[in-house]
N, C-alpha and C positions, 0 to 999 in steps of 0.2 A: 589646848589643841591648836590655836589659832599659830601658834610661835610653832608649829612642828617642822615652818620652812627653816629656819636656823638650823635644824638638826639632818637636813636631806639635802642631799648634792644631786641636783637635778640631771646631771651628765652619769653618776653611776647609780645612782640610787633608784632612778626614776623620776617623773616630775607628777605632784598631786594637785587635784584639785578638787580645793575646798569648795562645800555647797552647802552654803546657807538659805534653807529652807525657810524663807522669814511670812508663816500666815499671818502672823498676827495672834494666834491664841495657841494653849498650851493646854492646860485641861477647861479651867473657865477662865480667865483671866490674862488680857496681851502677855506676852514674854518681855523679858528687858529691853532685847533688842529691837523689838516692836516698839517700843515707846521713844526710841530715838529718833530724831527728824533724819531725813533720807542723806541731806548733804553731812550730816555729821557722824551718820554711820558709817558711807563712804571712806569719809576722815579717817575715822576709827582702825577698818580695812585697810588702808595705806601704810597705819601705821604700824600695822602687822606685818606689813611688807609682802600685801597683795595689792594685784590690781584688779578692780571690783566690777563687774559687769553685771550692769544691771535685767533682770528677764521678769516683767510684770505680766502674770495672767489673771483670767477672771469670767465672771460670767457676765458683765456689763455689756453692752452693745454690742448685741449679737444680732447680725442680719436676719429677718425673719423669715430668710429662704434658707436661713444656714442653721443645722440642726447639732447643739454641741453635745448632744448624747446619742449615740445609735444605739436606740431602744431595740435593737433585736441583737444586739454584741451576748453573745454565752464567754468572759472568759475562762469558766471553771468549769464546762460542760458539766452543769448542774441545775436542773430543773428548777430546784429550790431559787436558785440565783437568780434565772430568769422574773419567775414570779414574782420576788420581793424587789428588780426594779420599778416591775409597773405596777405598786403598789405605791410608791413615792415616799412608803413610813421612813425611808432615809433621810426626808425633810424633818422629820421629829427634832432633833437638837436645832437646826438651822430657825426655826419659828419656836421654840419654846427660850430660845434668846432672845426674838421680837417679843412674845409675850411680855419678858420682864421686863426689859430695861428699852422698848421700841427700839430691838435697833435696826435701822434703815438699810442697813449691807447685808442681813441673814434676812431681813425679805424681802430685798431685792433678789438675793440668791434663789432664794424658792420660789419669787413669782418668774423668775427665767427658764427655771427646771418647768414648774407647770406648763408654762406658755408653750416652752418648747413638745412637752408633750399633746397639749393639745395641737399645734400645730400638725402634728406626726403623726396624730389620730381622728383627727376632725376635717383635716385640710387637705391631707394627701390619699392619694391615690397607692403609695407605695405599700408592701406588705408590712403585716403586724403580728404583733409577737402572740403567739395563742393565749396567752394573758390578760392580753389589752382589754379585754372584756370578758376576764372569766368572775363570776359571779361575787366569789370573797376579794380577790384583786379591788373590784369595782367600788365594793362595801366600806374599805380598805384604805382607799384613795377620793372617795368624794368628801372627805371633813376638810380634807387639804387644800381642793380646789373650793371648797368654800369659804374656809379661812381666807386664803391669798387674794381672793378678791375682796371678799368685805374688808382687810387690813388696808391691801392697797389703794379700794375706791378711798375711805376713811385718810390715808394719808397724800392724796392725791400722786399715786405713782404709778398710775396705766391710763394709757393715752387711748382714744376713742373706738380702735379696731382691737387691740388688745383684752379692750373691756367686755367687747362684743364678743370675742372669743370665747374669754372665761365663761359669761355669762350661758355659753351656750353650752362649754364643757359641762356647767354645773346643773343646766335645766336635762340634760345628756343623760349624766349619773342620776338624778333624782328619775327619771325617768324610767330610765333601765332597774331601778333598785324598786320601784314602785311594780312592776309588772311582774303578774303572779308567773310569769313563762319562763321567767329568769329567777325565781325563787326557789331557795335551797330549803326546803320547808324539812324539819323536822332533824337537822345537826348542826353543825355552829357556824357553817358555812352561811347558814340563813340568819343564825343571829350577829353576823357580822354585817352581815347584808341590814335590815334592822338599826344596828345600831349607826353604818353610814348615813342611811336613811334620816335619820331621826334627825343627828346631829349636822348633816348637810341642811334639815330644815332649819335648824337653830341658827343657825350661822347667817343663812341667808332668809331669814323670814315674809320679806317683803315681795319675795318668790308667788306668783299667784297659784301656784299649788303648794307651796311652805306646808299650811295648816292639814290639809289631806292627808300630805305623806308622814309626817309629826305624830297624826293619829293612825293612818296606817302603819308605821312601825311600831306603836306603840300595842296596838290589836296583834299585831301578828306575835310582839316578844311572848 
């Protein structure tokens, strides 16, 4: 497909432009193309008889006043949609990649997504998605904020206000999942609640309420 300018007369035909999408991963594993160093993919490009314009994004150094998710976006005006952003389970592949093989770009990716949520939810003044704190959401998204810190403090990649943040997201969630006023008692709303619980303790055990809520979640399953 890359040779389909040989076959199109950009005066009558039209003129196209190719987009190569290059993540880096395809289902596990880089793609071809991802494994070539940048000037020689270039190369490559040219010699298909384009000219290549580079567009690098990411979630790397992103100003701490600058939010690269609007946590209250509906594009599907769908309830359900809302709810499973401010859940964060969309980090699932993103950290069960760190899990196996540490890699350092899939938690960096998720410690930016958390940051920036906590920032959004902790820091500001602005409105929040009626989610932000609905009971199973909460349950939901506190393993995540416990993982990405104990990963990150563990590989030293959060710098001292950062740290402070998480730290506070995570005392936050534990908090709110420990409080019978916020407990979904008796459907599985509560046993998610519960199992955030439990597992937010494990993660961060050195938490001076760890052991409480560990045994509180464990009383209430």
């Amino acid at each position: 497909s890359w040779h389909s300018n040989k076959f199109v007369d950009r005066e009558t035909d039209g003129r196209v432009l190719p987009i190569l999408h290059l993540n880096g991963y395809k289902i596990a594993n880089p793609t071809v193309l991802a494994r070539i160093p940048e000037d020689e993919l270039l190369s490559l490009m040219r010699g298909y008889g384009h000219e290549p314009l580079v567009f690098t994004a990411g979630f790397q150094q992103i100003a701490p006043e600058t939010h690269f998710l609007n946590w209250l976006q509906d594009p599907h005006g769908s309830r359900s949609w809302r709810y499973e952003l401010q859940t964060l389970t969309w980090l699932k592949e993103a950290l069960a990649r760190h899990a196996a093989s540490r890699d350092a770009e899939m938690l960096a990716l998720a410690r930016d997504a958390v940051l920036d949520w906590a920032r959004a939810h902790l820091r500001s003044d602005a409105e929040q998605s009626e989610f932000a704190w609905y009971d199973m959401a909460v349950g939901l998204r506190a393993p995540y904020v416990g993982y990405v810190l104990r990963a990150c403090l563990a590989e030293e990649m959060l710098g001292k206000e950062d740290a402070e943040l998480l730290l506070e997201a995570a005392e936050r969630h534990g908090g709110f999942l420990a409080d019978g006023g916020n407990y979904a008692a008796g459907n599985n709303h509560g046993l998610f609640e519960d199992e955030g619980l439990y597992l937010l303790a494990r993660q961060l055990p050195a938490l001076p309420a760890a052991t409480a809520w560990r045994e509180l979640a464990l009383t209430r399953m």
